[in-house]
C-alpha positions in Angstrom: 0.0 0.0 0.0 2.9 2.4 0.4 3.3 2.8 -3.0 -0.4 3.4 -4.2 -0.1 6.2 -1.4 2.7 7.6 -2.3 1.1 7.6 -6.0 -2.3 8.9 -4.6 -0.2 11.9 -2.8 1.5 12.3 -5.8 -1.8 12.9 -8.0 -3.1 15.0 -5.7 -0.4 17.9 -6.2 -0.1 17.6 -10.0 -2.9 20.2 -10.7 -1.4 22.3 -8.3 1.6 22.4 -9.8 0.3 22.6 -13.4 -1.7 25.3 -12.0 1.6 26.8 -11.1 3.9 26.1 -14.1 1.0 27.5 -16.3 0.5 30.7 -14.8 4.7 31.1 -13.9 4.8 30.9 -17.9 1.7 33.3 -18.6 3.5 36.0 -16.4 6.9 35.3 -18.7 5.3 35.5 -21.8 2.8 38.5 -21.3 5.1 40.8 -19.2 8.8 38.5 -17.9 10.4 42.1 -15.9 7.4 42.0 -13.8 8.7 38.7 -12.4 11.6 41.1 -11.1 9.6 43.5 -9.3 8.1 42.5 -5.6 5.7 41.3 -4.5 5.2 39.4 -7.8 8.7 38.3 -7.7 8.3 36.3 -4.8 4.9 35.1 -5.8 6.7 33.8 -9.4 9.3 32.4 -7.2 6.9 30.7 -5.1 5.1 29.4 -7.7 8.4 28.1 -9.5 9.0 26.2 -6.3 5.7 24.3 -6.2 6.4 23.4 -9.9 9.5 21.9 -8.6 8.2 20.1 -5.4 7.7 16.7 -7.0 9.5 13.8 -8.2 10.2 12.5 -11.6 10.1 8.8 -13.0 11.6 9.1 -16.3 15.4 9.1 -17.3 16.4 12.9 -17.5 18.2 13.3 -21.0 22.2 13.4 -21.1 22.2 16.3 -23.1 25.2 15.6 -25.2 25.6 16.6 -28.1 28.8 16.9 -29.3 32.4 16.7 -27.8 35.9 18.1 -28.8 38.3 15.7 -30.6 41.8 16.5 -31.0 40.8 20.2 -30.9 37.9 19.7 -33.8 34.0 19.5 -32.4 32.5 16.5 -33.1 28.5 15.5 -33.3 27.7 12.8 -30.6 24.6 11.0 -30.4 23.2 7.9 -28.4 22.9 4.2 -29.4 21.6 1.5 -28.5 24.1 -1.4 -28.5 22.4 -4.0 -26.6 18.8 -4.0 -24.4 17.3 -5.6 -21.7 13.9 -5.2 -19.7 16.1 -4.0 -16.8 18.9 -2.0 -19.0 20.5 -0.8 -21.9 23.9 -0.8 -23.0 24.2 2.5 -24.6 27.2 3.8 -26.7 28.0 7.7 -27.7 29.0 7.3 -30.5 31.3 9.9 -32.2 31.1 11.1 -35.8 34.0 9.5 -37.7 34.2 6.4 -35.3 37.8 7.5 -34.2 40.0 5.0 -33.3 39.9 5.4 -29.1 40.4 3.1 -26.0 36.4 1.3 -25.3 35.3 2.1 -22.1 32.1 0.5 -20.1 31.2 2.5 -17.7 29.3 0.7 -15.1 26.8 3.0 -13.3 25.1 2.1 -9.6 21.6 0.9 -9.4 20.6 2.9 -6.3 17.9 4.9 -6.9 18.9 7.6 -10.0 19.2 6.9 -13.8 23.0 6.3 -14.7 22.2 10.2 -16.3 23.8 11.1 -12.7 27.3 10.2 -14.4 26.6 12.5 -16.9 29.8 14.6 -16.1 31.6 11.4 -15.9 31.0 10.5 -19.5 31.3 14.6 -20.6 35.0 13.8 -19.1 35.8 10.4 -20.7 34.4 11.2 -24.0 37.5 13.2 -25.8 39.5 10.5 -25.7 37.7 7.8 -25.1 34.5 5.1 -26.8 32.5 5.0 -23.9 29.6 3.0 -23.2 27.6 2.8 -20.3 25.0 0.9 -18.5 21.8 2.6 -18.7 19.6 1.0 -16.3 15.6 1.0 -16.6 13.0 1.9 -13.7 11.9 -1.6 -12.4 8.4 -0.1 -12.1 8.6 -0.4 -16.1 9.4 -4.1 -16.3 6.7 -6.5 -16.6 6.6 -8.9 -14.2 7.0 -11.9 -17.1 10.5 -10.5 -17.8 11.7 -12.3 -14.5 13.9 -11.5 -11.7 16.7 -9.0 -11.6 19.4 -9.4 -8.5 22.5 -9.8 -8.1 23.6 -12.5 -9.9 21.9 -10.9 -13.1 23.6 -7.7 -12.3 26.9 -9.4 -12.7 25.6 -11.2 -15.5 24.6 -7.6 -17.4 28.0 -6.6 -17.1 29.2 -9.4 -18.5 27.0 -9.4 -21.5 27.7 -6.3 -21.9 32.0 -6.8 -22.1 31.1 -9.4 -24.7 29.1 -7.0 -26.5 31.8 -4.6 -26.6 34.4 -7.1 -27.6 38.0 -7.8 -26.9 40.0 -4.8 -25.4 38.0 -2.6 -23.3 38.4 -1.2 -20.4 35.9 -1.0 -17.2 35.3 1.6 -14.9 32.6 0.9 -12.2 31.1 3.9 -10.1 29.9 3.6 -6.5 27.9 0.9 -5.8 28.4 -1.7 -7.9 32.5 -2.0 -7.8 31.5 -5.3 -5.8 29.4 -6.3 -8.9 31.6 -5.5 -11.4 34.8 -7.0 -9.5 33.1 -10.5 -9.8 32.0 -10.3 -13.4 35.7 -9.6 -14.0 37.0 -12.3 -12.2 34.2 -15.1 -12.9 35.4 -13.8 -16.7 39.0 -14.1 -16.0 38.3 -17.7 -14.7 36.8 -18.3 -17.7 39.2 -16.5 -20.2 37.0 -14.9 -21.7 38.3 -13.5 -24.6 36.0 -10.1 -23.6 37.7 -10.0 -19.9 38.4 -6.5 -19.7 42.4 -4.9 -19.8 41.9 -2.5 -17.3 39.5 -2.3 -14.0 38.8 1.0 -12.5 36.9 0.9 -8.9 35.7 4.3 -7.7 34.7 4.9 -4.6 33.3 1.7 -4.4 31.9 -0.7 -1.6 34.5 -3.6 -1.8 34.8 -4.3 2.1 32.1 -2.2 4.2 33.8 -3.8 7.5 36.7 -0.7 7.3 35.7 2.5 8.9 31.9 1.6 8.6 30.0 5.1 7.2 26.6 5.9 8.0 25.5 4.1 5.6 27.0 0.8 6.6 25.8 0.9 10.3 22.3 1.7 8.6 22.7 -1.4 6.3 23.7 -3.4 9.5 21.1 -2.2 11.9 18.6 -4.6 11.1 17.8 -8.2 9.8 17.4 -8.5 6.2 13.9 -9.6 6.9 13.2 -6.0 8.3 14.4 -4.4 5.1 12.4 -6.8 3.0 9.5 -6.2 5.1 9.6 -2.2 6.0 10.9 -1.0 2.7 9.8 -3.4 -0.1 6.4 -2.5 -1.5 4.7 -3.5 -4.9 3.9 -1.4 -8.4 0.3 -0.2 -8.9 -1.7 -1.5 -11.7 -1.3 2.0 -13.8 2.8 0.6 -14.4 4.1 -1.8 -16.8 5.5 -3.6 -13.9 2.1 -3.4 -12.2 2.8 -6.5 -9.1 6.5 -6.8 -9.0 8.0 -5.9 -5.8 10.5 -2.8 -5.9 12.4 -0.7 -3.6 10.8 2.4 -4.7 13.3 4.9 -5.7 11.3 7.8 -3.8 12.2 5.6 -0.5 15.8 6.0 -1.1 16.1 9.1 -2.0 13.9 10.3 1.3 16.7 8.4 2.8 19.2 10.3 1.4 17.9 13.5 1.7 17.3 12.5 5.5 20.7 12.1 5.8 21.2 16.1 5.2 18.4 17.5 5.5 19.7 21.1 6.7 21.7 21.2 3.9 19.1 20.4 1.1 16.8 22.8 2.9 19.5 25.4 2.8 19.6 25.0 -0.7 15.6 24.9 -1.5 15.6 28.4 0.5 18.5 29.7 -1.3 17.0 28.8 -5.0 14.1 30.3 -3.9 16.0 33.9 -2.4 17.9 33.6 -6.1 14.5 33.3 -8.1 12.6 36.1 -5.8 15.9 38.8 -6.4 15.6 38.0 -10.3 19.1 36.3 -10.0 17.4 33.2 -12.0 20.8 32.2 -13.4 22.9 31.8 -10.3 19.7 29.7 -9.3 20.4 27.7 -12.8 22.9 25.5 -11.0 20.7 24.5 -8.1 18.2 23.9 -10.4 20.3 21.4 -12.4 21.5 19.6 -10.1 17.5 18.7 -8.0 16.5 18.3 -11.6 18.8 14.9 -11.4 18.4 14.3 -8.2 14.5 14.4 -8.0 15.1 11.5 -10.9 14.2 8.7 -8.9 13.6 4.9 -10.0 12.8 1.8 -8.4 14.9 -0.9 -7.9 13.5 -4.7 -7.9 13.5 -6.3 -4.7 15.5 -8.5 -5.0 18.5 -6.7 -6.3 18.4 -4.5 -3.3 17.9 -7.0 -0.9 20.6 -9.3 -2.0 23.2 -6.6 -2.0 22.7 -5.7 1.0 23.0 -8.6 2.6 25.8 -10.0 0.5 27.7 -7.0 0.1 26.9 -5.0 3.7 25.9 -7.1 6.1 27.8 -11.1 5.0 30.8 -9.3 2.9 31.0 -12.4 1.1 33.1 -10.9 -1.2 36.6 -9.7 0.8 35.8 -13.4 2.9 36.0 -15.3 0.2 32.6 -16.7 0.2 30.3 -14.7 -2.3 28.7 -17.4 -4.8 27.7 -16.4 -8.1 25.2 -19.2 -9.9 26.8 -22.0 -7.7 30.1 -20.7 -8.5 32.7 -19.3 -5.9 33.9 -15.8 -7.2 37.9 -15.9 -6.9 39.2 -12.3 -7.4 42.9 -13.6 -7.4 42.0 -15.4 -10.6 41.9 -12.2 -12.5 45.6 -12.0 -13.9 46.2 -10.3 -16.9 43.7 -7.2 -16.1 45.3 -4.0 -14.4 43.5 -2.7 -11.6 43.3 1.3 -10.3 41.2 2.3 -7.2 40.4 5.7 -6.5 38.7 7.7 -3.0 37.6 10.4 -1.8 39.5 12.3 1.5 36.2 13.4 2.6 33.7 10.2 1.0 31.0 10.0 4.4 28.9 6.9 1.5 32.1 5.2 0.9 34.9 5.6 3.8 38.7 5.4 2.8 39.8 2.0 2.8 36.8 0.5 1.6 37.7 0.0 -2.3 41.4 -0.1 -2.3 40.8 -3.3 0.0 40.0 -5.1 -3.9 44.1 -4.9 -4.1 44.5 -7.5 -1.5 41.7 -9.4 -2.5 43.1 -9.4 -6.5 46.2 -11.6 -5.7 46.8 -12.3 -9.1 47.7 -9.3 -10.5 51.1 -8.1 -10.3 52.3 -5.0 -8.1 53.4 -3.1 -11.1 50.0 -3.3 -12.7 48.1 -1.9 -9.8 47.5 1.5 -8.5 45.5 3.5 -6.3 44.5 7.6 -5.8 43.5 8.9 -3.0 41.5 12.6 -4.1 42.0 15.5 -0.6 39.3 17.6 -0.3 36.5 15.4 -2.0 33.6 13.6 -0.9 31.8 11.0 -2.6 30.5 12.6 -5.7 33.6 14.9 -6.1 35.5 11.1 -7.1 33.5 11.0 -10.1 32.1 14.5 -11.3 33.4 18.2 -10.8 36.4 19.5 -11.2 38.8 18.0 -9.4 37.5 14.7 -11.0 38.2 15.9 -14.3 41.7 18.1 -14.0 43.0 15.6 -10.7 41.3 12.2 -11.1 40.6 11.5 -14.6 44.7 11.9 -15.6 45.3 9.2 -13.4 42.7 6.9 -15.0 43.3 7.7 -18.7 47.0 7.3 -17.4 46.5 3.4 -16.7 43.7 2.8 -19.6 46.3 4.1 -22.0 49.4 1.9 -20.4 47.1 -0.9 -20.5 45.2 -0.3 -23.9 
C-alpha cells in the first residue's frame, strides 16, 4: 500500500503544480520584468517552487551533443548497442568512429538513472568510446521478464564486455565495484576473450567492514527480513510492472535526503531567495542539479535485498565466500587485467579503505599493474564529477587505460 499512497499523494499535487507552471509561464510570456519586481517576484518564485516540489520517474536526457576531438567538435549521439527489460547498454558514438580506448562504464543501481554520471562520461568522451550501463525503472518491467538481482547484475555486465568485444576497459562507479569485481573475475576464470584490460573501482563498496560510514551501520542495523519487510512494496496497476515488488526509488532518495536534511533545505531556501531577487541564473545550477536528483527509480527487490546482505551485512566478497550461480567468485584469478582504485578524502557513502581493500583481494595481479589515488578535499561525488575529478582524477585513469590499452 505504500506505493499506491505515495502515487495517490503524488496525483493529488499535480494540478497544483500545473496550476503553477502555467500561470509562472503566462507572467513570462505577457510581461517576464514583472517577475523582477516585488511582491510578484516572490509570488513567481513561489510558484516556480511548487512546480518543482515533485519527483520524476523518467530518465532525464544526457544532453550531449557533441564533444571536442583533438581540438575539432565532433557531433555525438546515443545508441543503442544491446537491451534488456532491466537496462540498456548505450554507446556515444562519435562522428567518424575515431580509433579510441572502449570504455564500459558501469553505473550504480541505487535509486537515479546512470544520467547522474553525466559529467563522468562529458570527461571520458575526448578521448575515449564510452559506453555505459543505462539501467531502466523496475516499475517499467513487466513482471514476465523475470527476476533481476545480483547475480543478473553481474551477469549484465558481462554481457555487456562481450558485446563490446575484446580490449576494453571498465570503470565501475559507487555501488556496484563489488558487482563488477566479480563479473571480471568469474570472466578471468573463464578466459573470456572479452575479460576486460583494465579495472577501475571508484569509490566503491568492496569491504564495508573498514571505517563503517553511515550508511554501513544503517545497512547493519537490522535483519534482512526487516528491510524486505519495512521497505519493499509492490507497483500499482497503472505501471508496466504493475505486481512486482520494488524498492521504490522515492524511499531512497527520502533516505538520502534525511541524511542532510539542513543542507538540502538550505539549498531549496537559497534557490528560492535567487528566483525572488531576479538572479534566476545563479539559481540555474541548483536547479540542475534537484533536476537529477529528483530523478528517482525503483529498484527490484531483490537486487536491493541481496546486496545488501551479501555486500553489507555477510561481505562475502573480501571473505572469500560470495557465490555467483553456484560458483565461488575468486578475485585472485583475475591475472592479466590492471587494476586502479580511487577515493575520496572526505567520501562519508564510501569511507577510505573500503575500495582499495579489492588490491588484497586481487592476488593475481602483479604490483606493477596496480595502483590507487586517493582525491584530498572530496567527498563521494567529487570522485566522479566536478572539477577535481576531471583536471585531478581523470589523468590518473586515462594514465593506466592508456598503459594498458
Amino acid at each position: 500500500m505504500r506505493y499506491q499512497a505515495f502515487q495517490a499523494a503524488s496525483d493529488l499535487l499535480t494540478p497544483a503544480r500545473f496550476a503553477a507552471g502555467w500561470a509562472n509561464e503566462a507572467l513570462s510570456l505577457g510581461a517576464p520584468w514583472l517577475r523582477d519586481v516585488p511582491p510578484l517576484s516572490n509570488i513567481a518564485a513561489g510558484w516556480e517552487m511548487l512546480l518543482r516540489a515533485g519527483l520524476s520517474h523518467a530518465r532525464p536526457d544526457y544532453g550531449i551533443r557533441s564533444v571536442e576531438v583533438a581540438g575539432v567538435e565532433t557531433p555525438v549521439r546515443e545508441e543503442i548497442a544491446a537491451q534488456t527489460p532491466f537496462g540498456n547498454l548505450v554507446r556515444f558514438r562519435k562522428e567518424g568512429d575515431p580509433d579510441q580506448p572502449r570504455i564500459l562504464l558501469v553505473a550504480p543501481l541505487s535509486g537515479h538513472f546512470a544520467t547522474l554520471l553525466r559529467g563522468t562520461v562529458q570527461t571520458l568522451l575526448p578521448d575515449n568510446d564510452v559506453y555505459i550501463t543505462d539501467w531502466r525503472n523496475a516499475r517499467e518491467a513487466p513482471v514476465g521478464a523475470g527476476a533481476f538481482g545480483f547475480d543478473e547484475y553481474v551477469e549484465h555486465v558481462i554481457s555487456f564486455l562481450q558485446t563490446i568485444g575484446p580490449g576494453a576497459h571498465l570503470i565501475s562507479v559507487c555501488q556496484p565495484c563489488a558487482h563488477a569485481l566479480a563479473a571480471v573475475a568469474l570472466m578471468a576464470e573463464d578466459d573470456h576473450p572479452a575479460t576486460p584490460r583494465s579495472m577501475t573501482l571508484m569509490a566503491g563498496p568492496v569491504d564495508t567492514r573498514i571505517s563503517p560510514t553511515t550508511v554501513n551501520v544503517l545497512a547493519t542495523s537490522h535483519p534482512i527480513e526487516w528491510f524486505e519487510q519495512e521497505l519493499i512494496t509492490t507497483v500499482p496497476a497503472r505501471f508496466a510492472g504493475a505486481g512486482r515488488r520494488v524498492y521504490p526509488g522515492f524511499t531512497q532518495l527520502t533516505a538520502f535526503m534525511l541524511m542532510n536534511l539542513g543542507r538540502h533545505v538550505e539549498s531549496h531556501v537559497d534557490m528560492y531567495t535567487l528566483l525572488a531577487t531576479g538572479r534566476r541564473e545563479e539559481a540555474e545550477t541548483s536547479k540542475t542539479f534537484y533536476d537529477e536528483y529528483f530523478a528517482v527509480l525503483d529498484l527490484t527487490a531483490e537486487f536491493y535485498l541481496e546486496t545488501v546482505n551479501r555486500v553489507f551485512q555477510e561481505h562475502l566478497l573480501p571473505k572469500g565466500e560470495l557465490i555467483w550461480r553456484n560458483r565461488r567468485v575468486d578475485p585472485g584469478a583475475i591475472r592479466r587485467t590492471a587494476l586502479m582504485t580511487v577515493e575520496g578524502e572526505r567520501d562519508d557513502i564510501c569511507a577510505v579503505g573500503q575500495t582499495v581493500a579489492a588490491h588484497d583481494l586481487c592476488t593475481g595481479i602483479f604490483a606493477n599493474r596496480k595502483r590507487h589515488h586517493l582525491q584530498p578535499g572530496v567527498g563521494h561525488y567529487g570522485v566522479f564529477s566536478g572539477r577535481k575529478w576531471s583536471t585531478q582524477i581523470y589523468p590518473q585513469v586515462r594514465n593506466m587505460i592508456l598503459a594498458t590499452d
